[in-house]
N, C-alpha and C positions, 0 to 999 in steps of 0.2 A: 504494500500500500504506500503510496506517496505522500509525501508531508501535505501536502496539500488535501486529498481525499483523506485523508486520519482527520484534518481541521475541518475541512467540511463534518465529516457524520460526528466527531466530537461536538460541532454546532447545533446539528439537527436534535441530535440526542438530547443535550441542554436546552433547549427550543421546548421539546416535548413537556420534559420535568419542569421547567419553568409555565408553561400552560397549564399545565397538572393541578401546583403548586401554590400559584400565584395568581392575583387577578391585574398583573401588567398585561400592560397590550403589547401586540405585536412588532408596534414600533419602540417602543422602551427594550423589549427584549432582541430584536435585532440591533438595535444602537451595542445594547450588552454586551452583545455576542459578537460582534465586531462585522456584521453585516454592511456592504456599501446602502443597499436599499430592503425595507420589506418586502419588495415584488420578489427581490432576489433569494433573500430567506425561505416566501411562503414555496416561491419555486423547487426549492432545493427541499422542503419536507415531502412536498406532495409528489417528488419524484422516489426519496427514503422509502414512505411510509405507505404510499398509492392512498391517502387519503388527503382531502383537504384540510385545513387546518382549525376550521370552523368545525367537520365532520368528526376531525379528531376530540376538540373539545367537547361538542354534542355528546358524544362517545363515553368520554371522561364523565359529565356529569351524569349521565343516564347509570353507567357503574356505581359511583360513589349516593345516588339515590340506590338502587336496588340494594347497596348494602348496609344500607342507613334501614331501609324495613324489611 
């Protein structure tokens, strides 16, 4: 893997857990992460993950409901 792809999915990955985690936005958390733009970030999950990153959060809360009841 190239320094450069280990820094991408290191990003993505923190992207994720920061979603999860936190109710920063998208642009707070690419600024974080050392993204040039959010277009470029949401890019880079939805090609990671094959979800978008709205679908991913949807996702996340629907989980942490069902384990709430």
């Amino acid at each position: 893997m190239t320094p450069l792809a280990y820094l991408t999915k290191f990003r993505i990955i923190e992207m994720a857990r920061l979603l999860r985690e936190t109710d920063l936005t998208i642009a707070v958390i690419t600024r974080r992460l050392g993204w040039n733009s959010p277009e470029s970030s949401v890019t880079a999950f939805a090609c990671h993950y094959g979800v978008t990153v709205r679908l991913s959060s949807q996702r996340s809360i629907i989980r942490l409901r069902s384990r709430a009841g």
